[in-house]
Short mmCIF file of the C-alpha atoms (twelve columns), coordinates in Angstrom:
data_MODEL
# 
_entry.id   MODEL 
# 
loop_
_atom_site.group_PDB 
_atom_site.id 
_atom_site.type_symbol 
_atom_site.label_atom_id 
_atom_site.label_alt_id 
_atom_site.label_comp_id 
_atom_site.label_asym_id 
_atom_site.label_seq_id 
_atom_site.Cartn_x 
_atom_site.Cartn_y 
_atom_site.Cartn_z 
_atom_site.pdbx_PDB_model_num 
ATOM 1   C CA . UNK A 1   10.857  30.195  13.468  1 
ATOM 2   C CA . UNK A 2   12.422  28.372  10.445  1 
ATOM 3   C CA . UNK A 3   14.120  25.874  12.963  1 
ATOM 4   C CA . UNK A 4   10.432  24.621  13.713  1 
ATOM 5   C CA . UNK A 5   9.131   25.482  10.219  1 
ATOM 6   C CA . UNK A 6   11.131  23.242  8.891   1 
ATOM 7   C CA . UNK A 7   10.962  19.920  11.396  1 
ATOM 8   C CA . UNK A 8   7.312   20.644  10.608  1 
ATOM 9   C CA . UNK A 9   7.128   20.101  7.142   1 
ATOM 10  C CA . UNK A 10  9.213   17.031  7.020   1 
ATOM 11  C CA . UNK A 11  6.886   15.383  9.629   1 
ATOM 12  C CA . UNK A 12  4.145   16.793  7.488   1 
ATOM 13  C CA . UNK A 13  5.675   15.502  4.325   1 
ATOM 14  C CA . UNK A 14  6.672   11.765  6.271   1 
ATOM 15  C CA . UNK A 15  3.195   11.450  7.948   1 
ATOM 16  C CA . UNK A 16  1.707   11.570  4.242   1 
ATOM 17  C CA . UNK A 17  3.786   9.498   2.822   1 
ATOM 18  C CA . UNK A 18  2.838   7.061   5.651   1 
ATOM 19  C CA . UNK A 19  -0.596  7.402   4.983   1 
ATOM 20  C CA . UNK A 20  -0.367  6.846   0.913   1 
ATOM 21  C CA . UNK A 21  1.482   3.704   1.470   1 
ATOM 22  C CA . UNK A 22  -0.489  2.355   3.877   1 
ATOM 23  C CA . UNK A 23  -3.969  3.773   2.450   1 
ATOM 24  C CA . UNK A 24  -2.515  2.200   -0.993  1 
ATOM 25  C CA . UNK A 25  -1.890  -1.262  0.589   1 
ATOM 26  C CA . UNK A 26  -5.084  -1.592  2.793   1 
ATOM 27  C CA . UNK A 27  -7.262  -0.899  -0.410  1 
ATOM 28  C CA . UNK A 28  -10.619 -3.331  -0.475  1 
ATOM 29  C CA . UNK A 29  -9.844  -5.413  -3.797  1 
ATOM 30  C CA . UNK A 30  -11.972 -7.664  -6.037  1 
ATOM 31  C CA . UNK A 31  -11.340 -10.639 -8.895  1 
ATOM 32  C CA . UNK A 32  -11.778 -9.206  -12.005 1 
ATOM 33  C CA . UNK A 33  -14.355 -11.523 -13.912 1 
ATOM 34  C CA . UNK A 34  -17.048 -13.570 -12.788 1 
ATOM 35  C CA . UNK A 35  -17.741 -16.913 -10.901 1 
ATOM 36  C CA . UNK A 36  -20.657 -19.356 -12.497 1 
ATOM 37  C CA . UNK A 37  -22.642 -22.010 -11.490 1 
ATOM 38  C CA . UNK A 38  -25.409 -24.252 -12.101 1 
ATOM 39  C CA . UNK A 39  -28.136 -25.742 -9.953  1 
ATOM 40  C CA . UNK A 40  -29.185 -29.074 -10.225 1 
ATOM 41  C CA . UNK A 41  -31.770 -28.208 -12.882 1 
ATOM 42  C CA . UNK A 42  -29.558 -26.146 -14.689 1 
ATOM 43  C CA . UNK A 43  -30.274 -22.649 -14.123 1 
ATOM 44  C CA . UNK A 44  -27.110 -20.240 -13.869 1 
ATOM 45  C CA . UNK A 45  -25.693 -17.550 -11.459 1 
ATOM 46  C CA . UNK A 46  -23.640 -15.509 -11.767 1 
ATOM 47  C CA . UNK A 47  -21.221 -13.814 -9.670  1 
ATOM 48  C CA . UNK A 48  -19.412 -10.742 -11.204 1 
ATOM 49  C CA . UNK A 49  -16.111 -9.096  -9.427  1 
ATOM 50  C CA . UNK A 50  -16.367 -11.417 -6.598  1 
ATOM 51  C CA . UNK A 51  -14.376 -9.162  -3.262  1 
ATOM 52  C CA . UNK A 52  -11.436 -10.646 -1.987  1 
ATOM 53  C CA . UNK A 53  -11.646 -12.676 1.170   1 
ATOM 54  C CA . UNK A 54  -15.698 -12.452 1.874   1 
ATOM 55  C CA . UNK A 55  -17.344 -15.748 2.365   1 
ATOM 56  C CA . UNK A 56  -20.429 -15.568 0.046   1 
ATOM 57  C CA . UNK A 57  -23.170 -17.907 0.224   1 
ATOM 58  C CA . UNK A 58  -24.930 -19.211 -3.523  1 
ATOM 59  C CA . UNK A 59  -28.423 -19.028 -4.131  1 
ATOM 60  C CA . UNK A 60  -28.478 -23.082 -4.707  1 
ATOM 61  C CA . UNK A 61  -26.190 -25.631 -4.526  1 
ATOM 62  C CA . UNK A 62  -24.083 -26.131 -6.996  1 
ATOM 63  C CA . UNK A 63  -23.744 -28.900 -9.119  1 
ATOM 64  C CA . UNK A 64  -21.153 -26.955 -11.312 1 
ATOM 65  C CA . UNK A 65  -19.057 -24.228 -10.351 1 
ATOM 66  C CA . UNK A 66  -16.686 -22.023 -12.997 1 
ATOM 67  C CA . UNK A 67  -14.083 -19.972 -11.767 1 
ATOM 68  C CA . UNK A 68  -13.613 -17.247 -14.638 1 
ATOM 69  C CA . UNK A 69  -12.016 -14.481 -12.352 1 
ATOM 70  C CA . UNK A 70  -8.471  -13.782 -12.154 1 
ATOM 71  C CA . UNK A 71  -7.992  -15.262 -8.721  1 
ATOM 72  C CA . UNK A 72  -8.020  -18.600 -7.054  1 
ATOM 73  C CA . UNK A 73  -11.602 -19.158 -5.642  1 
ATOM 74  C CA . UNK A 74  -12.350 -21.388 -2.455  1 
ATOM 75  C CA . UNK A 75  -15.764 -23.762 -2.171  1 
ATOM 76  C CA . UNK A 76  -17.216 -24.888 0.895   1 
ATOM 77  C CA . UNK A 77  -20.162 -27.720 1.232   1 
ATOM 78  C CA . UNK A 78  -22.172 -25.564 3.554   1 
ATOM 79  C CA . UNK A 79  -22.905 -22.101 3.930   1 
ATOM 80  C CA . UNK A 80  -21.090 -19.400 5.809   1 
ATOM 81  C CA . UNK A 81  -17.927 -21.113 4.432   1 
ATOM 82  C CA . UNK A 82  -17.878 -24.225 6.323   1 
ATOM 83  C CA . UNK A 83  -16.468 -27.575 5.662   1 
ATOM 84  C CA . UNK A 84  -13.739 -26.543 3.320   1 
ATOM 85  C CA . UNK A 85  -14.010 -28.789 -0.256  1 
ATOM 86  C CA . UNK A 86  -11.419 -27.533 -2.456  1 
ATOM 87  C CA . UNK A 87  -9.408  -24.639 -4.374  1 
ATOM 88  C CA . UNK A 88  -10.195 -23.972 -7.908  1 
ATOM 89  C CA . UNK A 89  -7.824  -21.972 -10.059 1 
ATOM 90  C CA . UNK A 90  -8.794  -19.359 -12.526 1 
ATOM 91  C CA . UNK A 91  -9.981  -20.487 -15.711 1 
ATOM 92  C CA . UNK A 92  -10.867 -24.212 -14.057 1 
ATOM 93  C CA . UNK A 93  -14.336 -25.603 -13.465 1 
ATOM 94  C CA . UNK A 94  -15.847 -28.599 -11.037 1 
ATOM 95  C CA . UNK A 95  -18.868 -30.525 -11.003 1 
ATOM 96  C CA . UNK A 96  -20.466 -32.322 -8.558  1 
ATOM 97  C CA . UNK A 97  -18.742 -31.143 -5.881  1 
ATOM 98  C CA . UNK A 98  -21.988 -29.001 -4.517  1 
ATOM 99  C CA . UNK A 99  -20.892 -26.195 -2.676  1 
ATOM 100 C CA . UNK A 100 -23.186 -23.838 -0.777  1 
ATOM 101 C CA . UNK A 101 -20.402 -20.724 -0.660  1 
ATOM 102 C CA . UNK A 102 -17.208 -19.421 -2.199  1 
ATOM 103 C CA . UNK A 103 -14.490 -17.214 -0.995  1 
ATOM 104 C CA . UNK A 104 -12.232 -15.790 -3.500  1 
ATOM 105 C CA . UNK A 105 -8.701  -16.390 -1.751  1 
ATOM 106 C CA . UNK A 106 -6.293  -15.115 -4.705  1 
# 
C-alpha cells in the first residue's frame, strides 16, 4: 500500500500546484483608478477600476477623456469598440477626439 500511497500524494500535491498557478494567472484583473470624461456640455463620468480587456461603452460622447488608472486605456469613435482612435497612457488626457467606448488594454 505505501507504493500507491505515495505516487498518490505526489500527483495530489502536483495537480494542486497546477491548479494555484494556473488559478493565480487566469485571475479577472482591473486598473486601479478611474477613467473621466466630459460631454459636450461639460458634465463628468466617471469610471472607477475599469476591468481589463472589456469594451465599455460611455454614457455620451466624449469631448474629453482622462486616463487616471494605472493602465494604458484604448478609445474607439463608436460604440462596442469600433473604429479604433487611439491609446492613451496613464496619467494622459485627450480632447476632442469623441469616443463612444474604452477598453483598458494595460
Amino acid at each position: 500500500m505505501f507504493r500507491i500511497a505515495r505516487p498518490a500524494r505526489l500527483a495530489l500535491a502536483a495537480g494542486t500546484a497546477g491548479v494555484l498557478a494556473v488559478g493565480l494567472t487566469s485571475s479577472a484583473e482591473a486598473a486601479t483608478g478611474r477613467i473621466r470624461y466630459f460631454s459636450s456640455t461639460g458634465q463628468e463620468f466617471r469610471i472607477d477600476n475599469p476591468p481589463d480587456n472589456v469594451c465599455i461603452n460611455l454614457q455620451a460622447r466624449a469631448r474629453t477623456l482622462v486616463n487616471e488608472t494605472n493602465k494604458t486605456v484604448s478609445y474607439f469613435f463608436a460604440a462596442s469598440c469600433v473604429n479604433f482612435t487611439g491609446n492613451l497612457a496613464p496619467g494622459r488626457a485627450v480632447a476632442y477626439q469623441n469616443p463612444l467606448s474604452v477598453r483598458v488594454i494595460g
